[in-house]
GUFI-216556 format. One record per atom (N, C-alpha, C): residue in three letters; x, y, z. Coordinates in steps of 0.001 Angstrom, whole numbers, plus 500000, padded with zeros to 6 digits. Example, Ala and Ser with C-alpha at 12.3 -4.5 7.8 and 13.67 -1.06 7.14 Angstrom:
<nodes>
ALA513190494310507800ALA512300495500507800ALA513200496700507800SER512850497750507080SER513670498940507140SER512900500030507870
</nodes>
This chain:
<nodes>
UNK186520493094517055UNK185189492714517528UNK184078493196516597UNK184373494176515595UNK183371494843514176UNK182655495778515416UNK181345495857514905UNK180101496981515277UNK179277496128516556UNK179152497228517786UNK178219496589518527UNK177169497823518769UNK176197497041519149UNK174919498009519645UNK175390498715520880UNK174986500276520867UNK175059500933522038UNK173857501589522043UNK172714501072521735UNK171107502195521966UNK170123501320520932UNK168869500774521452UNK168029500176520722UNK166966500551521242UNK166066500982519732UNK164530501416520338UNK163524500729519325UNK162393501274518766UNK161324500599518319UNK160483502362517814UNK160460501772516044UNK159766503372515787UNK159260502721514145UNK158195503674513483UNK158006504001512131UNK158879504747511733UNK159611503608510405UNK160492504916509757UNK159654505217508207UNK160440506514508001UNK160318507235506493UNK161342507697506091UNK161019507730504758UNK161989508249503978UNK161552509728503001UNK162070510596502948UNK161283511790502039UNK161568511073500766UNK160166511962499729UNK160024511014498488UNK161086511772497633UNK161469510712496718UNK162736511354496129UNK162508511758495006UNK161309512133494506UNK160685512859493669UNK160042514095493449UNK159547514822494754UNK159072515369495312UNK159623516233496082UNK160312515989497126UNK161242515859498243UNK160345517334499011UNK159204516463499388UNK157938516863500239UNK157236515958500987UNK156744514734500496UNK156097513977501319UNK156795513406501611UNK156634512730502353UNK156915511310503656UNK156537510219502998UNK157304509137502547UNK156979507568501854UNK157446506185503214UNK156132505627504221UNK156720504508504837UNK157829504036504215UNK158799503577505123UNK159915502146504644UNK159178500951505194UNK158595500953506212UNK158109499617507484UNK156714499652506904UNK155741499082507206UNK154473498731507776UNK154108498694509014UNK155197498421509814UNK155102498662511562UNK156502499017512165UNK156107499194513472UNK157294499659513857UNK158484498504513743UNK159648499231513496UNK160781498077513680UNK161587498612514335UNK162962497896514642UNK163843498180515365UNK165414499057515115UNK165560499977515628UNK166534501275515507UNK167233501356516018UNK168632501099516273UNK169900500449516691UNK170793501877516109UNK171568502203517315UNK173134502737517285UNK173813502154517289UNK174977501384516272UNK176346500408516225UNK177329501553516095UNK178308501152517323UNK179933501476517061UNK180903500710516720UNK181506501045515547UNK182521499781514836UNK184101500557515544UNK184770500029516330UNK185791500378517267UNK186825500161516030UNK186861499025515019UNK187944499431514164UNK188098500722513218UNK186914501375512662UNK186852502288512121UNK186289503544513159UNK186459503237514439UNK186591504603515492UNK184604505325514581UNK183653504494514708UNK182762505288513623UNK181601505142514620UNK180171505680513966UNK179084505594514515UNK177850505327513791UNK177016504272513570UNK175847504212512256UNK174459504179513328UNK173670504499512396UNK172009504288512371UNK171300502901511792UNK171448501717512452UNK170824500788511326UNK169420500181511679UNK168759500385510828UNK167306499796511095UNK167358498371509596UNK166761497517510199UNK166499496383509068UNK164916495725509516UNK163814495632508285UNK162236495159508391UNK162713493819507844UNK162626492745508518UNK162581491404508415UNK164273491139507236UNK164474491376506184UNK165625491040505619UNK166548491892504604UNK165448493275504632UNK165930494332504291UNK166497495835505203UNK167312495929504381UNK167735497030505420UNK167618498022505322UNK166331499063505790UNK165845500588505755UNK166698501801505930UNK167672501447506833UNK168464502567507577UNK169715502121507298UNK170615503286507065UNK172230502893506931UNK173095504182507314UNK172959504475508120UNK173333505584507967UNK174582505911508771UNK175693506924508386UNK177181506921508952UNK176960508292509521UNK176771508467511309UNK176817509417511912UNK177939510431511813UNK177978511860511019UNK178798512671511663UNK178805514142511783UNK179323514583512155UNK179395515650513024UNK178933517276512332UNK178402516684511101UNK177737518184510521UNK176128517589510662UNK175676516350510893UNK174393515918511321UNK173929516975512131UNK172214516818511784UNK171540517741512763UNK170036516643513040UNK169887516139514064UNK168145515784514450UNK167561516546514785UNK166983516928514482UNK165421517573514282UNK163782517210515263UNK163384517350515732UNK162263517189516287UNK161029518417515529UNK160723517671514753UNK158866517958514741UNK157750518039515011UNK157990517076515752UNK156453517382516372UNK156884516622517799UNK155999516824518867UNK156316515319519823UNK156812514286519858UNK156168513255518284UNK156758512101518448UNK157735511568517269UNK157473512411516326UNK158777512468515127UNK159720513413515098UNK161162513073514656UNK162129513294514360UNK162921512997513042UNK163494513845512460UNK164229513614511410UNK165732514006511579UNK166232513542510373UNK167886513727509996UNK168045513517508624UNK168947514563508269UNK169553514247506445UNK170735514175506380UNK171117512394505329UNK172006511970505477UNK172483512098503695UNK173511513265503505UNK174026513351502458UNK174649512162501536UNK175229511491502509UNK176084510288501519UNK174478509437500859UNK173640509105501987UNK172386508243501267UNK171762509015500330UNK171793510384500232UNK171209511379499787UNK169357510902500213UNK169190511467501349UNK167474511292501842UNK167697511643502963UNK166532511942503456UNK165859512286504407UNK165027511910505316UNK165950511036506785UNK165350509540506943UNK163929510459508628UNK162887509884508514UNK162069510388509560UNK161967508991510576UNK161635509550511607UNK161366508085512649UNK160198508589513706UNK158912508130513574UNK158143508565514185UNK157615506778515826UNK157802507894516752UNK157881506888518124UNK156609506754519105UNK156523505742519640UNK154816506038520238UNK154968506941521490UNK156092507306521960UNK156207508220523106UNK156510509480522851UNK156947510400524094UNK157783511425523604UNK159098511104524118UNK158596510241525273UNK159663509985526252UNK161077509562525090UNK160715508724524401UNK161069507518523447UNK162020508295522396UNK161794509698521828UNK162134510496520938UNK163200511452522061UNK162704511778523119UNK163538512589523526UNK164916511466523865UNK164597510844523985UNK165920509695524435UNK166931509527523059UNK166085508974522252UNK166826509075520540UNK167388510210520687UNK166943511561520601UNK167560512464520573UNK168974512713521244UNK168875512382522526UNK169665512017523582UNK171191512167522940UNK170818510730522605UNK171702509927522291UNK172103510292520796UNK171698510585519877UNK172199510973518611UNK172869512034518621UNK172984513443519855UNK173747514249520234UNK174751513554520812UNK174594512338521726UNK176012512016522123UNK176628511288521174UNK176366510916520144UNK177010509727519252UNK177532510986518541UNK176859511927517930UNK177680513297517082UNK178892513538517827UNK178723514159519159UNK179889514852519824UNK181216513631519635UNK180857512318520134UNK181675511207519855UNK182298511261518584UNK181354511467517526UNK182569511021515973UNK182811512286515979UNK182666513493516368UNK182824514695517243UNK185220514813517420UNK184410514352518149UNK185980513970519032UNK186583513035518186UNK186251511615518014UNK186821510824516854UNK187509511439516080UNK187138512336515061UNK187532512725513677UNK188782513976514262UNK188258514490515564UNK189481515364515904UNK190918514897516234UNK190427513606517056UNK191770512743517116UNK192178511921516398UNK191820511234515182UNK192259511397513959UNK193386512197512857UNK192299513345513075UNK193192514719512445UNK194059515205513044UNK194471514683514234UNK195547515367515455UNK196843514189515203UNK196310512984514967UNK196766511492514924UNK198061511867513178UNK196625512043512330UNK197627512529510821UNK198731513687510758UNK197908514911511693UNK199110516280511580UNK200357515695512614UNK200422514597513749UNK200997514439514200UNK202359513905513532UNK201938512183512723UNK202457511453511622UNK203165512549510815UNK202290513907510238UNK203500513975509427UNK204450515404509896UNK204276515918511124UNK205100516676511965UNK206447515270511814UNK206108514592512420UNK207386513353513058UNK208004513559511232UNK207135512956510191UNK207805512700508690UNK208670514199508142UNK208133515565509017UNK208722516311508042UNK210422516421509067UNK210388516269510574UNK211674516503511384UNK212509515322511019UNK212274514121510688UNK212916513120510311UNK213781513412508760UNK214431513721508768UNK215524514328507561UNK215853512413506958UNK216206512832505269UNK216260511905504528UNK217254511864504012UNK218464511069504322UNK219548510506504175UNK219925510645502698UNK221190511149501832UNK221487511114500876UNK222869510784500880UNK223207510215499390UNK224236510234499085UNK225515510829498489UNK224398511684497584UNK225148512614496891UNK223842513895496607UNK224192515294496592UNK223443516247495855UNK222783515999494661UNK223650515228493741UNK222746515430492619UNK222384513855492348UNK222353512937493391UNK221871511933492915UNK220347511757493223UNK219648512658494180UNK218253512517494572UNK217429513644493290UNK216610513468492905UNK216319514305492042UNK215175515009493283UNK214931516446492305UNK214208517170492759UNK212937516708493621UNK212193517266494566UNK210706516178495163UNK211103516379496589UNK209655516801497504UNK209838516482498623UNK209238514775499227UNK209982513926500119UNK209697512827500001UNK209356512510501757UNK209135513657502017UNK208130513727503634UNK207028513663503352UNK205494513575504410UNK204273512915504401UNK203519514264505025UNK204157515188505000UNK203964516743505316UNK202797517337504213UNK202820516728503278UNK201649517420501952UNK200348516174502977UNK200317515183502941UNK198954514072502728UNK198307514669504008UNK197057514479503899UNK196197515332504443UNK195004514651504501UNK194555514259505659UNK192993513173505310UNK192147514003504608UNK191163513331504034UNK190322514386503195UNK188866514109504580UNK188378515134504298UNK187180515650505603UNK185806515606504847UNK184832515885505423UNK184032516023504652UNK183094517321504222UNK183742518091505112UNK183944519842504629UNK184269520122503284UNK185184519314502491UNK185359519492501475UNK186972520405501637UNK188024519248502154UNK189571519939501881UNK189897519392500654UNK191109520607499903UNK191445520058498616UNK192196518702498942UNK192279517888497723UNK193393517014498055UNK195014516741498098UNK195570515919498454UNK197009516262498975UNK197347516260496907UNK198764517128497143UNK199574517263496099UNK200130515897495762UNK200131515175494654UNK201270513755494268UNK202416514671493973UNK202880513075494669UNK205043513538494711UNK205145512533494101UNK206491512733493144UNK207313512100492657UNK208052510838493663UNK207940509703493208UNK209198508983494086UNK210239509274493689UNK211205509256495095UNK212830509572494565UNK213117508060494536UNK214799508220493828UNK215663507141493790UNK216931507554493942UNK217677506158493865UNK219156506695494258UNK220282506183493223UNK220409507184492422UNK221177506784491174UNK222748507183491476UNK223209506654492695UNK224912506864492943UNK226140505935491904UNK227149506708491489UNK227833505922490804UNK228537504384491145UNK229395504075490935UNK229855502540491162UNK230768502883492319UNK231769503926492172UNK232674504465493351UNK231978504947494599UNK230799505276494432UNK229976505813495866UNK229365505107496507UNK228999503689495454UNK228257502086496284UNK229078502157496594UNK230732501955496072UNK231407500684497062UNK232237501722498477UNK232126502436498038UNK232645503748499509UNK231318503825500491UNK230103504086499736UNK228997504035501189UNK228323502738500985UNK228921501591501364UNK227790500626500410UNK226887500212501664UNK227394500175502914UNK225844500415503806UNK224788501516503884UNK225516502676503493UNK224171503292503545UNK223589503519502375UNK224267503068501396UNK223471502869500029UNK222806502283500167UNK222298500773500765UNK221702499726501330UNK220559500721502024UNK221136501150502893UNK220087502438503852UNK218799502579502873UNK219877503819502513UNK219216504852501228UNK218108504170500457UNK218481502642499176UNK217269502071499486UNK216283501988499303UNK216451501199500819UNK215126500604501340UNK214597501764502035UNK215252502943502345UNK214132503742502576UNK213647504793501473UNK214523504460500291UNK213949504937499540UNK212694504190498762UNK212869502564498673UNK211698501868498638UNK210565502064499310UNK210479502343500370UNK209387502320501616UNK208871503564501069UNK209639504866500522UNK208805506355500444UNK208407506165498760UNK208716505409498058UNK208351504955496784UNK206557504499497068UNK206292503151497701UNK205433502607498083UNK204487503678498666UNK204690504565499473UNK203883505587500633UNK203181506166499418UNK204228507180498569UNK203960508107497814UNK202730507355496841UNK202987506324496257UNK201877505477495544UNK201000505297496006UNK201247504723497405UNK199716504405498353UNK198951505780498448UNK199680507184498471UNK198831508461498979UNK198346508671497612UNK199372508603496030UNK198541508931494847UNK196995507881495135UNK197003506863495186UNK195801506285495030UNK195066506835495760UNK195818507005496828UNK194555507537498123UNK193808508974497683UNK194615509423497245UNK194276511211496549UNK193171510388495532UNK193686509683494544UNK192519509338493395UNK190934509675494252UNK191143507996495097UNK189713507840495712UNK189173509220496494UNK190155510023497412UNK189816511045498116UNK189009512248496816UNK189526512141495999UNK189034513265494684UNK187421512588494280UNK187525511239494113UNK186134510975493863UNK185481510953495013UNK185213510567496185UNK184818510583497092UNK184330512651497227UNK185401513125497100UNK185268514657497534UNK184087514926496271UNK184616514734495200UNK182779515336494402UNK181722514190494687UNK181732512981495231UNK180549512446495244UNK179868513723496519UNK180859513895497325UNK180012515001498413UNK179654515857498172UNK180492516816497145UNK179777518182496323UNK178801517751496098UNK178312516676495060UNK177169516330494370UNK176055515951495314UNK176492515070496294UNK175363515244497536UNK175075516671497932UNK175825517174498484UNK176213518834499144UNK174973519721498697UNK174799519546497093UNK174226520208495879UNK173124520132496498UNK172809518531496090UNK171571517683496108UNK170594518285497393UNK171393517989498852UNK170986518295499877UNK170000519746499679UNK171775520634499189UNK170885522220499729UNK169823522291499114UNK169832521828497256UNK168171521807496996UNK167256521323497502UNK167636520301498276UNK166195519431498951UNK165728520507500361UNK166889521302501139UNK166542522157501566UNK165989523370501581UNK166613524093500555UNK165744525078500027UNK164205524264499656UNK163976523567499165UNK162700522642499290UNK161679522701500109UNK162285522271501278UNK162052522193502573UNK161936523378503139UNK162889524036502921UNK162686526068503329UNK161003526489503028UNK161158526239501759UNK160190526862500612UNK158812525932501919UNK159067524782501745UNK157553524235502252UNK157367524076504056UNK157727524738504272UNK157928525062505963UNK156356525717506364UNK155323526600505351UNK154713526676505983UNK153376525668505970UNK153872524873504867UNK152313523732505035UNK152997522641505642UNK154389522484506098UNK154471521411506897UNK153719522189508346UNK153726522978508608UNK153317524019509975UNK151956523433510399UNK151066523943509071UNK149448523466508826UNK149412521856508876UNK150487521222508265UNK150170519619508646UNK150896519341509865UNK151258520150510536UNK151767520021512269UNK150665520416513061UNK149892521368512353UNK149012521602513281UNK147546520841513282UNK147675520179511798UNK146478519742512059UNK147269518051512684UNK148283517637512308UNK148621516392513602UNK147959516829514701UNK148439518091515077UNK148097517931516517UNK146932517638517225UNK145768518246516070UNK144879518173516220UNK143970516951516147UNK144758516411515304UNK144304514691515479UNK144845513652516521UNK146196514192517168UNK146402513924518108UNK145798514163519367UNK145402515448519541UNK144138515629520746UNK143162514734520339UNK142390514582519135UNK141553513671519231UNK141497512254519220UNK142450511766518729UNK143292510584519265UNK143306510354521023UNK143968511662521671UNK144533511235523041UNK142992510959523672UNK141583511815523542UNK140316511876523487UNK139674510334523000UNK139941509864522129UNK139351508699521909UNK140269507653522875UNK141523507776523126UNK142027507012523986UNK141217506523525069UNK140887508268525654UNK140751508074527010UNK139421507341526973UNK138582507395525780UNK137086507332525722UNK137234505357525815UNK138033505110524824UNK138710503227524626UNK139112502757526334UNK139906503597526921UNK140013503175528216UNK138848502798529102UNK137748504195528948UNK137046504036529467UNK135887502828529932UNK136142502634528109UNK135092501034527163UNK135957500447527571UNK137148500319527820UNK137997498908528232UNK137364498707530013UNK137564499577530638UNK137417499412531881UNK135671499195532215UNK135037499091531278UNK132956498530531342UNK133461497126530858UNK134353497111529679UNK134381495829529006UNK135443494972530415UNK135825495477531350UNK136311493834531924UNK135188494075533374UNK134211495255533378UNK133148494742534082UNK132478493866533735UNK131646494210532210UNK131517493154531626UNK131446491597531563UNK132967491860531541UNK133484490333531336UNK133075489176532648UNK133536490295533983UNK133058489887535036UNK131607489472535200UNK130742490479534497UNK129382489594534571UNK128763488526533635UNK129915488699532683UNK129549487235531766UNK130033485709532666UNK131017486539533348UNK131487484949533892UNK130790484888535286UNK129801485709535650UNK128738485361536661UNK127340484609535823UNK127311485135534743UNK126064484864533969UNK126391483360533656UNK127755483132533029UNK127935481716532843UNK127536480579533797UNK127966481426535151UNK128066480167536512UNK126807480028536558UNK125622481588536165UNK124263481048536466UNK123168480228535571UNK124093480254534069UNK124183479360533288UNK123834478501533241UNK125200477643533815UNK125616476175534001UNK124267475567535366UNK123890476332536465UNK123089476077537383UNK121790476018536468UNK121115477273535846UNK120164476859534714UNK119930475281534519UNK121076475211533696UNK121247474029532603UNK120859473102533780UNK121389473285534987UNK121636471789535874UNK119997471323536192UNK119638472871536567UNK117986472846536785UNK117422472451536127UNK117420472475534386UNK116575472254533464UNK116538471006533187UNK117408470743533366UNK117753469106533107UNK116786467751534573UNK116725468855535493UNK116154468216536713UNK114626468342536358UNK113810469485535613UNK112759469492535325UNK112368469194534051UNK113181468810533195UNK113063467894532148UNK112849466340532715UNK113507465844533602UNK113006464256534423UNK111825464401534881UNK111566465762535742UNK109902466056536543UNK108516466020535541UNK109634466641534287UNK108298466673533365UNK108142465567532808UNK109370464735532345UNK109016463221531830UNK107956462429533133UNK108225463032534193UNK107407461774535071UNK105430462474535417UNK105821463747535000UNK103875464500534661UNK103611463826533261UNK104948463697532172UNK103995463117531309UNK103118461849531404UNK104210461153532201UNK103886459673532435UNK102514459826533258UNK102354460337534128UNK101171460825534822UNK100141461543534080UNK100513462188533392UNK099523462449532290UNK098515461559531504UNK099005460578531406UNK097822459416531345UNK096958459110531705UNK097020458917533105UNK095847458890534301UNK094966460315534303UNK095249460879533427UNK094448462422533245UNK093014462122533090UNK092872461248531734UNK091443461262531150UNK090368460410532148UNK091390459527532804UNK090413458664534136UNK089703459560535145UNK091075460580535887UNK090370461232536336UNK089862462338536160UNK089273462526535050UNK088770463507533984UNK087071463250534368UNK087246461288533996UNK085702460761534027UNK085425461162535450UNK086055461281536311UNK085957461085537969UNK085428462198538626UNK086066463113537415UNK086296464823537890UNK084442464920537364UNK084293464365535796UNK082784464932535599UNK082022464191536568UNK082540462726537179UNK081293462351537952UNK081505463332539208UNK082026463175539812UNK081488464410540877UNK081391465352540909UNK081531466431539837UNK081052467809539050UNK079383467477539430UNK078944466398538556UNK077367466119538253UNK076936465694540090UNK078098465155540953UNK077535464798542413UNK077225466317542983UNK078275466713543093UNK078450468366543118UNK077403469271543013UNK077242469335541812UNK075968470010541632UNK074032469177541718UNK074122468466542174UNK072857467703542604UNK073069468118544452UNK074617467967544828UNK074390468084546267UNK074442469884546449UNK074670470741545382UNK074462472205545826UNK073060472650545411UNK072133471982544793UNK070835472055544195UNK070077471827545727UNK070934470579546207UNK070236470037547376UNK070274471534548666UNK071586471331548459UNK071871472284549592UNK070759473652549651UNK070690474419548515UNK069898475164548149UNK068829475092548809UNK068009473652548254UNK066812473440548868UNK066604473786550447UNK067516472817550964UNK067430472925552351UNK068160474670552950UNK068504474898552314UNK069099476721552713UNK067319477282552753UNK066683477212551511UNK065193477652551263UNK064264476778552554UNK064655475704552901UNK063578475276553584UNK064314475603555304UNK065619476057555442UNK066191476832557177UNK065841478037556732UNK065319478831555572UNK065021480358555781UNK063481480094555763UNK062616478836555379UNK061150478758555971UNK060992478847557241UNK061750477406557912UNK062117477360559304UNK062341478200560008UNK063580479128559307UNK063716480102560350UNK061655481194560464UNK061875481108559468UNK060509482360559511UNK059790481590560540UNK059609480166560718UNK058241479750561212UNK058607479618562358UNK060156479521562688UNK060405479418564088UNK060359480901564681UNK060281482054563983UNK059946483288564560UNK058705483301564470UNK057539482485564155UNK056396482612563976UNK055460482347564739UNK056727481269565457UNK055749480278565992UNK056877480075567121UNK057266481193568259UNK057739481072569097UNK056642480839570280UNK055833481315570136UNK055004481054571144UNK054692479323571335UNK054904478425570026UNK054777477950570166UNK055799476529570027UNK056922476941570501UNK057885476350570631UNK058108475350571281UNK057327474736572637UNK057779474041573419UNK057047472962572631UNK055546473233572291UNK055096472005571291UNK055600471310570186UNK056452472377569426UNK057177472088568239UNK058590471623568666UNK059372471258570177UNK060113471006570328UNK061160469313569341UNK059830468242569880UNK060165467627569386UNK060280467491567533UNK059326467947567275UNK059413467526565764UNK060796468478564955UNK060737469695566114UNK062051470549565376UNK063034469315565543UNK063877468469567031UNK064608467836567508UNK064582467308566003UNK063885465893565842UNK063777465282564939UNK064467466199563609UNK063814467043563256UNK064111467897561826UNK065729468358562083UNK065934468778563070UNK067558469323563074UNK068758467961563219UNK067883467217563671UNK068712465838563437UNK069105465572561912UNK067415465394561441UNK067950464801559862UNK068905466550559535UNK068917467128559448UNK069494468277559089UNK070766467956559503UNK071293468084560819UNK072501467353560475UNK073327466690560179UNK072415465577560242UNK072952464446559129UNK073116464578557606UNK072233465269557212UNK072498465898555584UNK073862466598555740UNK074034467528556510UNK075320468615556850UNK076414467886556798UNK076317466655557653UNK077789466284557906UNK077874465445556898UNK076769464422555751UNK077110463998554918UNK077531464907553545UNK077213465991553473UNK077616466996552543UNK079116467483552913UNK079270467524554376UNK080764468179554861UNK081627466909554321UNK080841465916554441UNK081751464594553978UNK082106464523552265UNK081001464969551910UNK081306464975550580UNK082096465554550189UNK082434467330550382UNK083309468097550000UNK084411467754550553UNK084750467621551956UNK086030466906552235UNK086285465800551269UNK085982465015550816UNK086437463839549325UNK086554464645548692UNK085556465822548037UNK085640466601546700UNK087257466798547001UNK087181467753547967UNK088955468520548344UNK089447467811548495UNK089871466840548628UNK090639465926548765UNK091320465138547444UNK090056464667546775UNK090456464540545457UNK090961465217544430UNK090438466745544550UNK091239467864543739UNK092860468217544181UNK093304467850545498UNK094466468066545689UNK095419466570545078UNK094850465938545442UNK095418464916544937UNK095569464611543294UNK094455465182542317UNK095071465704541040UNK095611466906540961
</nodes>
């Protein structure tokens, strides 16, 4: 079935610079995705991260691994075979403590793996060394042990590698084929089969020997990058502490963005009241844009009754000139009618007469201004 996912998250990775082997160099531009695969044919455990078609992370979990937590939301691990120092920084803590989690259980796993393995090989060659090897004669096997008792997986502790053996053969005379000639036959093919083994383990020793110093040479590599790392432990401290400190002010501007988020969808709410009162605006304006086309149209008739307005301005003031008069000639009256109380009953009639025309002036003046008002409401 190959490698399947057992743990997927979402993080910034880094890599320490391999020049330096102090700063932190992005692999991503954003976060990408961080996957635990177990490949069940090789009993194994990897780290793989890939940014669109490259692949950042490769890494073969085992059991001398250590993750690291730095700060809250980053974590590291150094992976000798890549030779680097891969970081993964997460937007939680929650998020990191879980990675963590789980990269302790995937260790203990190739943990156990590699033990039953190594239990699997000492087993194989317990069975190869009790299994005794058939001969024909004393001196026809030459010297060589041809059990599987030397091969030895190579670890990554750094075990020496297995001893090469000689293949045996079976050089019996013509009288001993034809006296054992089945188990000469035997002899063999199992002496073929430990021919083949012994070859397959020399090669295997080859690769196990290069493989074993490519790890010294990592091994090397590592402890210097650690001692490195020893050495700069206390300004990573000062750049932990001042994270943190940008992290309080970070969590501070958060809360301050929340805050502006939560005005901004008041906000929003009163834009989309302002809109509705908007659209009513618009509906209105449009209704007094017709009202005003029909004052303009009316606006015409302005200068007519403009002429109308000065002629009875000029009536107006001839009938308040008038009025005047007669105000001056009821404050004579009045005087003469206090003057001339005694002689009132004589002056009855001609007053009669005088308050007549007087009211007839009155009510033709009340008449007038009723038109005046009348006409002013009506422009």
């Amino acid at each position: 079935m190959g490698e399947q996912p057992i743990y997927t998250t979402r993080a910034h990775v880094f890599q320490i610079d391999p020049t330096t082997k102090k700063n932190w160099v992005p692999a991503s531009k954003q976060a990408v995705t961080a996957s635990y695969f177990y490949d069940c044919t090789r009993n194994s455990y990897r780290i793989i991260s890939v940014d669109g078609s490259k692949v950042i992370i490769n890494s073969t979990i085992t059991p001398n691994m250590t993750f690291t937590k730095t700060s809250q939301k980053f974590g590291q691990w150094a992976d000798s075979r890549a030779n680097t120092v891969f970081g993964l920084g997460f937007s939680s803590e929650q998020q990191l403590s879980k990675f963590a989690e789980k990269f302790q259980e995937v260790k203990e796993a190739a943990k156990l793996a590699r033990e039953k393995s190594q239990e699997k090989g000492e087993t194989m060659s317990n069975h190869s060394q009790d299994t005794p090897t058939p001969r024909t004669h004393d001196n026809d096997v030459p010297p060589g042990d041809h059990s599987f008792s030397n091969i030895q997986p190579l670890t990554e502790s750094g075990q020496d590698t297995p001893p090469k053996t000689q293949p045996s053969s079976i050089n019996g005379t013509d009288d001993e084929k034809i006296s054992y000639g089945p188990e000469a036959a035997v002899l063999k093919t199992e002496n073929d089969r430990l021919k083949s083994a012994v070859e397959q383990s020399n090669t295997n020793a080859k690769k196990w020997e290069t493989e074993l110093q490519t790890l010294r040479d990592s091994n090397a590599r590592l402890v210097d990058s650690l001692q490195e790392s020893s050495a700069n432990v206390e300004s990573w401290k000062k750049q932990l502490s001042t994270c943190k400190e940008e992290s309080d002010a970070l969590r501070s501007k958060i809360a301050e963005l929340e805050v502006q988020c939560n005005e901004a969808g008041q906000e929003k709410q009163k834009n989309a009241q302002l809109s509705a009162r908007v659209k009513e605006l618009e509906t209105e304006l449009q209704d007094k844009e017709i009202e005003l086309e029909n004052l303009r149209k009316q606006a015409e008739i302005i200068p007519k009754l403009m002429a109308e307005c000065e002629d009875v301005s000029t009536k107006l003031q001839a009938a308040e000139l008038k009025n005047k008069e007669l105000e001056g000639r009821v404050d004579v009256l009045s005087l003469d009618i206090n003057e001339s109380q005694q002689k009132q009953g004589n002056m009855k009639g001609e007053l009669k007469k005088f308050m007549d025309i007087l009211d007839g002036k009155i009510d033709e003046l009340h008449e007038f201004r009723q038109g005046l008002s009348k006409l002013g409401v009506d422009n």
